[in-house]
C-alpha positions as CSV (number, residue, x, y, z in Angstrom):
1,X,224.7,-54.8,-164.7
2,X,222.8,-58.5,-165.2
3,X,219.4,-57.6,-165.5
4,X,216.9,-59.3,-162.5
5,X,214.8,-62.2,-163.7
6,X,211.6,-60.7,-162.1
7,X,212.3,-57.4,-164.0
8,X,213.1,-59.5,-167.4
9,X,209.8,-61.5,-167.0
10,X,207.9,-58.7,-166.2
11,X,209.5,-57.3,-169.9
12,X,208.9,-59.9,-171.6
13,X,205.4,-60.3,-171.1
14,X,205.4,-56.9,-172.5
15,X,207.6,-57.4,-175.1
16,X,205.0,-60.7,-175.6
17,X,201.8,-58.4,-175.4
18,X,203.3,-56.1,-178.0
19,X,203.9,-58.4,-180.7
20,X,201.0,-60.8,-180.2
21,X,199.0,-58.1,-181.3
22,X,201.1,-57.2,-184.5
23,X,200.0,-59.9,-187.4
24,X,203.5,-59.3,-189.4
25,X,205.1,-63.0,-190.3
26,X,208.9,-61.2,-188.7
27,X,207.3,-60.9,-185.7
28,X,208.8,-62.7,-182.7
29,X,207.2,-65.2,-181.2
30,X,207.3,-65.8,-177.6
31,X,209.8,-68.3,-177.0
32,X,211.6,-65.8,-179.7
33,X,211.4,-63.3,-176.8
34,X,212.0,-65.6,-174.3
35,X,215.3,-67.0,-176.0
36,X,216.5,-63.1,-176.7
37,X,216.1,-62.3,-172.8
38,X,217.5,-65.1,-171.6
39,X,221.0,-64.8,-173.9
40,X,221.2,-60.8,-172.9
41,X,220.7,-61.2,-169.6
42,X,224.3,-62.4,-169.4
43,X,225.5,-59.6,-170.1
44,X,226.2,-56.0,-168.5
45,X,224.9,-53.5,-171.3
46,X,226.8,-50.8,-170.3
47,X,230.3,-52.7,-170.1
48,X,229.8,-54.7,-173.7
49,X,233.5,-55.9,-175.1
50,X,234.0,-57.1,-178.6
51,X,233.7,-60.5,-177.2
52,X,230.7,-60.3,-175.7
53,X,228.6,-58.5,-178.5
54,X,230.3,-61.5,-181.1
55,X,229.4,-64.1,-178.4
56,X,225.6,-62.2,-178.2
57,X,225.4,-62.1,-182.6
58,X,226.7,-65.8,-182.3
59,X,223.9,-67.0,-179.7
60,X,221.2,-65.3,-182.0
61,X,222.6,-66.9,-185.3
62,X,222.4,-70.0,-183.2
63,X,218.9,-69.6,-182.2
64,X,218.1,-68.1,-185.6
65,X,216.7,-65.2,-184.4
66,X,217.2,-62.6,-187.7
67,X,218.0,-58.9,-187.2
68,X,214.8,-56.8,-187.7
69,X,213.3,-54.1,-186.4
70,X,211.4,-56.1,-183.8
71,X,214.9,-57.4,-182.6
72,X,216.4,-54.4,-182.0
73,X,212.9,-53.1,-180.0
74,X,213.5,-56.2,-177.8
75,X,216.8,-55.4,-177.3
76,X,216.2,-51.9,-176.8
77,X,213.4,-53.0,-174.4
78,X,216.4,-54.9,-172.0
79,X,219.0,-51.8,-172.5
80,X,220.6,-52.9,-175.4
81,X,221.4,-51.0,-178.3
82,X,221.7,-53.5,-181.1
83,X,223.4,-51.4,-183.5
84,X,226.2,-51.3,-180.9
85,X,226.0,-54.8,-180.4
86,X,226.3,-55.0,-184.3
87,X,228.9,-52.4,-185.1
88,X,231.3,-53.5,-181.8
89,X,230.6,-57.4,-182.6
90,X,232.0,-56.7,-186.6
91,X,234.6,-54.1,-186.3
92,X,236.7,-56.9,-183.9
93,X,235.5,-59.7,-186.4
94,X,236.9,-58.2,-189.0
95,X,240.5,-57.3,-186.8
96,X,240.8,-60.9,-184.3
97,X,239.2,-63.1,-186.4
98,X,241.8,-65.8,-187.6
99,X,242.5,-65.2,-191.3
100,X,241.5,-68.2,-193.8
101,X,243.7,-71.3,-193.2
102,X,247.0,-70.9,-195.3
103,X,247.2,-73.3,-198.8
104,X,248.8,-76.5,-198.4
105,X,251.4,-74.7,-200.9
106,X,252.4,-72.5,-198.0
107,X,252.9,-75.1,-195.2
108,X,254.5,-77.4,-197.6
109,X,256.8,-74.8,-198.8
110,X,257.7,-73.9,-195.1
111,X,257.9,-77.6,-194.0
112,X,260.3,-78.3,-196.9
113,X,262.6,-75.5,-196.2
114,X,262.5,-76.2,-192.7
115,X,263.3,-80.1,-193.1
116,X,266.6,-78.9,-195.0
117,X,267.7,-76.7,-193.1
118,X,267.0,-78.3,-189.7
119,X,267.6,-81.9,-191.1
120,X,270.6,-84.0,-189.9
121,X,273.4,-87.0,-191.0
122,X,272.0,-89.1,-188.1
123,X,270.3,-91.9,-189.0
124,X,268.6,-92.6,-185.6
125,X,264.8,-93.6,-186.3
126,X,263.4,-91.7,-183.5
127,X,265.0,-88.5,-184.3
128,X,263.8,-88.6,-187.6
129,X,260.2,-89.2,-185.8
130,X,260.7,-86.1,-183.6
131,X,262.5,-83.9,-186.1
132,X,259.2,-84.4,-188.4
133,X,257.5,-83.2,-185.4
134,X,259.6,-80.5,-184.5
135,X,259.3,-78.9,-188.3
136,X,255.2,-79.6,-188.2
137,X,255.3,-77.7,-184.6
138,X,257.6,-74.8,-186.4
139,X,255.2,-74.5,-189.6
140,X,252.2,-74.4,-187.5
141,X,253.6,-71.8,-185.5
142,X,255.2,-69.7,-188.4
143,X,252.0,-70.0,-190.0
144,X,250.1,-68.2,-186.7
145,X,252.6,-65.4,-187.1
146,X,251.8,-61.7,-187.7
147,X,252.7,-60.5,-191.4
148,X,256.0,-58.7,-190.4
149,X,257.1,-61.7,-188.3
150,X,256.0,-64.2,-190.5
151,X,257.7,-62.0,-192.9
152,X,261.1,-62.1,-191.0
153,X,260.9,-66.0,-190.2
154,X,261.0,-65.9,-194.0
155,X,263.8,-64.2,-194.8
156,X,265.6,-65.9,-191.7
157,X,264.9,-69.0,-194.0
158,X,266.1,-67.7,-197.0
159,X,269.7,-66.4,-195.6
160,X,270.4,-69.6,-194.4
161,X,269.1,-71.9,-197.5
162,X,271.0,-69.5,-199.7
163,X,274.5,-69.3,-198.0
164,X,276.6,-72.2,-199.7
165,X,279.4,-73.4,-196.9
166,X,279.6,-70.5,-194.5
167,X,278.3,-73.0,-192.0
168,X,278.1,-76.9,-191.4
169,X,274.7,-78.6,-191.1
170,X,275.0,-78.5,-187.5
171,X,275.9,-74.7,-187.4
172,X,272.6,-74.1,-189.6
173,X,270.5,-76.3,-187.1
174,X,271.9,-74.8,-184.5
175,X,271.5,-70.8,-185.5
176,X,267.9,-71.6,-187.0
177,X,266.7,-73.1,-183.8
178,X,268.2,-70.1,-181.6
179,X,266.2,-67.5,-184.1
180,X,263.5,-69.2,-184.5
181,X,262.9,-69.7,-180.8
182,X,263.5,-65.8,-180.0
183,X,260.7,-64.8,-182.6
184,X,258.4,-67.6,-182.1
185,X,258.3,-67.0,-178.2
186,X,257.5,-63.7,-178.3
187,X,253.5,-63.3,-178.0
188,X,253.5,-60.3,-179.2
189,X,254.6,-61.7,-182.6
190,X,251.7,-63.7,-183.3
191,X,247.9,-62.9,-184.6
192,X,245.6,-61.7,-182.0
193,X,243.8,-65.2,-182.7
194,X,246.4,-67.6,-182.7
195,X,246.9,-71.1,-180.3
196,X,250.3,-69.6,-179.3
197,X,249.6,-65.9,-179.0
């Protein structure tokens, strides 16, 4: 439940009291205090998600308020357990967090297999325009898949870049688009950070 102000003013002055008197230089100060009860009071300690303790670790880095022992007392102080806010905040880091962006090797080795396998005779300048497009849109997207489907996509791309004269240009195209469409519009196949998942 959101703390009250009254009740968080009425803390803080302790919280205020309590560290005036200690002389240690990682000792909060104050506004310190202030700035720790105002960004917790947002939140409902005892219904914390992942989100919310990442989004609390965030607002502290932001205000540069360091972890230490007078932290977690001030948390502690509001109903927070800081360790929880810690351990739930960089378990779902390190699971949702978006991976580092892939090399420009990757997405130009996707956007060149997708250009010659989507690519047509036509000669028409604005489908040329919105075929680039199209093959930037699929890389981006292929790139935001999960391993296994990014994985799959890949091997969807290497069947049809490898069979000779089974199929016209227009049959490729054509086969391509359809799988491509039923694995890239399936949310479950993506990250669980991704723009399209």
């Amino acid at each position: 439940m959101i703390n009250s102000i009254s009740s968080n003013s009425t803390i803080m002055a302790d919280l205020a009291k309590s560290t005036s008197s200690t002389s240690s230089s990682s000792s909060l100060t104050a506004a310190q205090l202030e700035t720790i009860s105002s960004i917790l009071n947002s939140y409902d300690s005892s219904n914390l998600s992942a989100i919310d303790a990442q989004s609390i670790i965030a607002s502290f880095e932001e205000a540069r308020i360091e972890p230490s022992s007078e932290l977690e007392s001030a948390m502690s102080d509001l109903g927070f357990d800081a360790k929880e806010v810690g351990d739930l905040g960089r378990s779902d880091a390190q699971s949702g967090m978006p991976p580092p962006p892939p090399s420009e090797e990757e997405v130009s080795s996707i956007s060149s297999l997708l250009d010659s396998l989507l690519s047509t005779d036509e000669e028409d300048e604005t489908s040329t325009s919105s075929s680039t497009s199209d093959i930037m849109d699929y890389t981006s997207r292929i790139l935001s898949l999960n391993d296994s489907s990014k994985e799959e996509v890949m091997n969807l791309l290497d069947k049809y870049s490898s069979e000779d004269s089974t199929y016209s240009q227009s049959e490729t195209n054509a086969l391509l688009k359809a799988s491509l469409s039923e694995i890239l519009s399936d949310n479950s196949n993506y990250k669980s950070v991704s723009f399209y998942g």
